[in-house]
C-alpha positions in Angstrom: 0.0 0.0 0.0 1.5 3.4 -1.0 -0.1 4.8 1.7 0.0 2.7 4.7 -1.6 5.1 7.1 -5.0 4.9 5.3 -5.3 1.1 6.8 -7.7 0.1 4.5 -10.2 2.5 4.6 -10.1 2.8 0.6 -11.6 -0.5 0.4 -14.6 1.0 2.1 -15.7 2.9 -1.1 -16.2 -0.1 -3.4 -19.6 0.8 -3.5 -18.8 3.8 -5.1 -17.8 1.6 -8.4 -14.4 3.8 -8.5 -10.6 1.8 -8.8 -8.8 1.2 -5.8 -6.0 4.0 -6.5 -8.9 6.7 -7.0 -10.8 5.1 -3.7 -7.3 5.9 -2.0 -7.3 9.3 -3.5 -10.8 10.1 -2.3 -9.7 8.8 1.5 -7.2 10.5 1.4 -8.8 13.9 0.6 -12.0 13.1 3.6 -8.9 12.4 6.1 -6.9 15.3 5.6 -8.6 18.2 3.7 -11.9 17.8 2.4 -11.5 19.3 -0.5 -8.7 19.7 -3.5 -8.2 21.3 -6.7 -7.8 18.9 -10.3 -3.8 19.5 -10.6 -3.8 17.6 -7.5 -5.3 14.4 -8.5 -3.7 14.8 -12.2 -0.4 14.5 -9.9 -1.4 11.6 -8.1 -2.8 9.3 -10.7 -0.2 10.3 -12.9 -2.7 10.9 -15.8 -3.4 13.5 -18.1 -5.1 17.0 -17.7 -8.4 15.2 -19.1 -8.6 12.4 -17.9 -8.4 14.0 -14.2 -10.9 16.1 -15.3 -13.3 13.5 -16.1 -12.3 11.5 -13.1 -13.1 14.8 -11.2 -16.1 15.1 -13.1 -17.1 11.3 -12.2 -16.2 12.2 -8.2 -19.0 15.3 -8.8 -21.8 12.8 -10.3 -20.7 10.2 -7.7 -23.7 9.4 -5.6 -23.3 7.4 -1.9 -26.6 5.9 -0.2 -28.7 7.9 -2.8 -27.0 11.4 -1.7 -24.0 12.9 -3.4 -20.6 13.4 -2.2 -19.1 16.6 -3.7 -19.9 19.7 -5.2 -17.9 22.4 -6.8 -17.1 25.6 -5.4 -15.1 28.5 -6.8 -12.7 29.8 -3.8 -9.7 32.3 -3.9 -9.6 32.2 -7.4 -9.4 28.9 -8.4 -11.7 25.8 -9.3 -12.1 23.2 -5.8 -14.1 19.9 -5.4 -15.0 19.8 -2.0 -15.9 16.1 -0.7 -18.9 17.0 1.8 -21.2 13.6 2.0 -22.1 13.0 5.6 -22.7 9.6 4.5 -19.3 8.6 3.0 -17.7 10.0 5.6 -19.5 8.3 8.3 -18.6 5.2 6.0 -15.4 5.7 6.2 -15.1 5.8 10.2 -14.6 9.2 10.7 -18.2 11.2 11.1 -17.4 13.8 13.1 -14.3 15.6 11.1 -14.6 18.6 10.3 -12.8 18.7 6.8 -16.5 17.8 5.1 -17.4 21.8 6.1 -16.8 24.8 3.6 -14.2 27.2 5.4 -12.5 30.5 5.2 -9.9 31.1 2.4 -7.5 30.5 5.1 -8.3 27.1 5.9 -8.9 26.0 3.2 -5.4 27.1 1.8 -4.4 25.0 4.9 -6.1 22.4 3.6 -5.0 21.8 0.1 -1.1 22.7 1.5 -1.8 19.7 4.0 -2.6 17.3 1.1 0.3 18.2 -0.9 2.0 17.7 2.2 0.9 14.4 2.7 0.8 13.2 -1.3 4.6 14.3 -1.1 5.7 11.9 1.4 3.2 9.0 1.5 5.3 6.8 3.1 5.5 8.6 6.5 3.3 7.1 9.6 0.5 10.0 9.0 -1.8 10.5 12.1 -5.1 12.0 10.1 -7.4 12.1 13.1 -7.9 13.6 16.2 -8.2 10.4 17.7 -5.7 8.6 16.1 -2.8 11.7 17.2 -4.4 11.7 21.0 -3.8 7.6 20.9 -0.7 7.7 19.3 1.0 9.8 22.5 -0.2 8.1 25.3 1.0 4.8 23.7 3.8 6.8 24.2 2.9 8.0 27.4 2.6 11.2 26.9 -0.2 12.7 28.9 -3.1 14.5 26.8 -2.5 17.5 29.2 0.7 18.3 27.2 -1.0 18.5 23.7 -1.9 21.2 21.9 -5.8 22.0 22.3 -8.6 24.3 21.9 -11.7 24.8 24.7 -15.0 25.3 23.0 -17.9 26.8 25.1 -21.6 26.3 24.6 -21.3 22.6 25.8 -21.4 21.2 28.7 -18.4 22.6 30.7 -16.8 23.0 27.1 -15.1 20.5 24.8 -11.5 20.3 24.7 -10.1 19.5 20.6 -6.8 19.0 20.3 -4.6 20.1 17.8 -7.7 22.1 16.4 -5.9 23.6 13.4 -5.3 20.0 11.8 -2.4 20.4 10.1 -0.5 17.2 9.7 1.2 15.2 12.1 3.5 11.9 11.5 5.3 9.8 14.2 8.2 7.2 13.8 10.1 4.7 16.0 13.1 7.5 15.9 11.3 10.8 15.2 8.4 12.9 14.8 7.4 15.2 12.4 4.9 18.5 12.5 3.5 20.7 10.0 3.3 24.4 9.6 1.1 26.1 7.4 0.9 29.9 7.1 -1.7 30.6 4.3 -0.7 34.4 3.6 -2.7 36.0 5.9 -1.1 34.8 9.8 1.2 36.8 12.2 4.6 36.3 13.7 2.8 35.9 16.7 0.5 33.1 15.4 3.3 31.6 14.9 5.0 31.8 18.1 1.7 30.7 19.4 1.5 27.3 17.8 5.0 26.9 18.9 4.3 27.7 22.7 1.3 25.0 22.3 3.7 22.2 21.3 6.6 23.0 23.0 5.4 20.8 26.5 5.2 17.3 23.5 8.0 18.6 22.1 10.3 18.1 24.8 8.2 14.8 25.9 8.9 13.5 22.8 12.7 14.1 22.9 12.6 12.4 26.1 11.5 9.6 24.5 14.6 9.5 21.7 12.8 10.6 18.5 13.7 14.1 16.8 11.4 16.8 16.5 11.0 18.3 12.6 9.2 20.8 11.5 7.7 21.1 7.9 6.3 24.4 6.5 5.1 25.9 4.0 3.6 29.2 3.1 1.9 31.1 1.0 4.1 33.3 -0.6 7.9 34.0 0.1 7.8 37.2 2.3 6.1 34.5 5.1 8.0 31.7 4.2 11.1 34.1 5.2 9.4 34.6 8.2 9.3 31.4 8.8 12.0 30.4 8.1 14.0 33.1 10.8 11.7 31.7 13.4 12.4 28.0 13.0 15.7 29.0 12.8 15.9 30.7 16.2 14.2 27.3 17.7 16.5 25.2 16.2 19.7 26.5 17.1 20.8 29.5 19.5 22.1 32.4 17.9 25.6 33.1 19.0 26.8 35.9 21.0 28.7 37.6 18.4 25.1 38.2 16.7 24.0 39.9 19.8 27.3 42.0 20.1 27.2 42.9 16.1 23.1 43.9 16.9 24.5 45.5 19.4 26.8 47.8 17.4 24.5 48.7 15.1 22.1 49.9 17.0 24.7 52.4 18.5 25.5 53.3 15.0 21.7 54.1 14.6 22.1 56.1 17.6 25.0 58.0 17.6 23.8 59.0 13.7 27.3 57.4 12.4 25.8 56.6 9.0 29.6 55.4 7.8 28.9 52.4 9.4 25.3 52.2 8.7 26.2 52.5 5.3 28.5 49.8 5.4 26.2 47.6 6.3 23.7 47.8 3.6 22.3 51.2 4.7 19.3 51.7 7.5 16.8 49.5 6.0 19.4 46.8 5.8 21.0 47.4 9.3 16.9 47.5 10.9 16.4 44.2 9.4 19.6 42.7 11.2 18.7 43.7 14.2 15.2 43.0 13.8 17.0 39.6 13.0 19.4 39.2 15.7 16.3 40.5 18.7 14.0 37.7 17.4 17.4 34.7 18.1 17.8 35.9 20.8 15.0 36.7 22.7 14.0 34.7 25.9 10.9 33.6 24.1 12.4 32.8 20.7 12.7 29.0 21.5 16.1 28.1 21.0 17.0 24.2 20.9 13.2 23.4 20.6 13.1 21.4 18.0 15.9 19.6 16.0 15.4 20.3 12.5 13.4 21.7 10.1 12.2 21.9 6.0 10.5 24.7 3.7 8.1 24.6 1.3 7.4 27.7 -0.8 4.5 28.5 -2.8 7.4 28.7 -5.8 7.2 24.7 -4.8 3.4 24.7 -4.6 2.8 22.9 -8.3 -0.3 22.7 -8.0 -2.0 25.6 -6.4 -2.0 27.8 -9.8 -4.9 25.6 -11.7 -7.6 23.3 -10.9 
């Protein structure tokens, strides 16, 4: 099986009268986005711009207990075929997800990112659900207090979700591996957030000999920078010669010696270093919280430009 963490729930949409490797695409979609776009599927079957477009059509027609599965919706400019049967999802084990919902731009650019993350390494130990990450770490025994989660109100003395922004998770016998999505429209501090949340499993998980990476992507390349200086600062700790060089500058700025300024770029340039060099080194930057890290850019994005 090419994608072992889908544990045979493709074989549960025989009924549907579609091959096994375009079941295993539609599972895949219901477990970790709900929705994709045609250059997607044209990628994974390996076929032609046609005949993903008629399988997409066929998806469209596709009909599960009498009721249909999918309809199209125009989103962010660009075509998506949103998978939304209650039916098929409760078929498939996993009624209460909310991937079969229509969401903001920004999740759903989360979504389709989290696919491609997933269709780009199918062989890693994918935990799509909920359930399946909460199970995962206490087989590990790591207590549910030190996950990520969200408190709803409106229920009875709330509902705790954990890691409510569902972006994909994978754990090995000698590592683990998280996923950061910024869709073009989050903060540094949204960032720094969902670091803060994980940081408690983090170091669980290090206790427990596996690695920590991080793989992200973003939108565009002005976040992915962003990104990238962050993850940066949790990986390693920046040295002291970047905080005496900061420093410097900063004096330069000060005492108005724009010989030095100059220099070193000119003020823009200089700003952005020490911009640079306060985010390493601040007390909440999160140096030595993970081990390693990967970037995605939207230049790497194939197929977010067509449907």
């Amino acid at each position: 099986m090419k994608f072992p963490h889908l544990q045979g729930r493709e074989r549960l949409l025989r009924p549907l009268g579609f091959t096994p490797q375009e079941s295993e695409w539609i599972a895949l979609v219901c477990l970790h986005s709900g929705l994709f776009i045609r250059a997607q599927v044209e990628a994974f079957l390996g076929s032609t711009q046609p005949t993903a477009s008629r399988f997409v059509q066929r998806v469209l027609d596709a009909r599960f207990s009498g009721k249909p599965i999918a309809r199209d919706l125009y989103k962010d400019g660009r075509r998506i075929c949103r998978i939304f049967g209650k039916r098929l999802y409760r078929a498939l084990e996993i009624p209460n997800i909310r991937h079969r919902r229509e969401a903001s731009i920004e999740v759903t650019r989360r979504r389709l990112l989290s696919l491609d993350f997933v269709l780009d390494h199918p062989e890693l130990a994918w935990l799509p659900t909920e359930q399946e990450k909460v199970a995962c770490f206490e087989q590990l025994g790591i207590d549910p207090e030190l996950l990520p989660k969200r408190i709803y109100a409106g229920r009875a003395n709330g509902r705790i979700r954990y890691f409510h922004i569902k972006m994909p998770v994978a754990v090995e016998q000698d590592r683990a591996i998280f996923t950061y999505i910024d869709p073009g429209m989050s903060t540094r501090s949204e960032l720094d957030s969902w670091g803060r949340a994980h940081r408690r499993l983090w170091d669980k998980l290090r206790q427990t000999r596996r690695t920590v990476e991080v793989f992200a992507a973003a939108w565009d390349g002005q976040h992915l920078d962003r990104t990238r200086r962050v993850l940066e600062a949790w990986t390693t700790r920046a040295p002291g010669a970047a905080r005496t060089k900061a420093e410097a500058l900063r004096q330069a700025i000060a005492d108005a010696d724009w010989a030095t300024v100059e220099r070193h770029g000119g003020l823009d340039a200089v700003v952005d270093q020490i911009d640079r060099a306060d985010e390493e080194t601040a007390p909440s930057a999160g140096a030595g919280w993970i081990d390693s890290f990967r970037l995605r850019g939207s230049s790497t994005c194939r197929h977010m430009n067509a449907y």
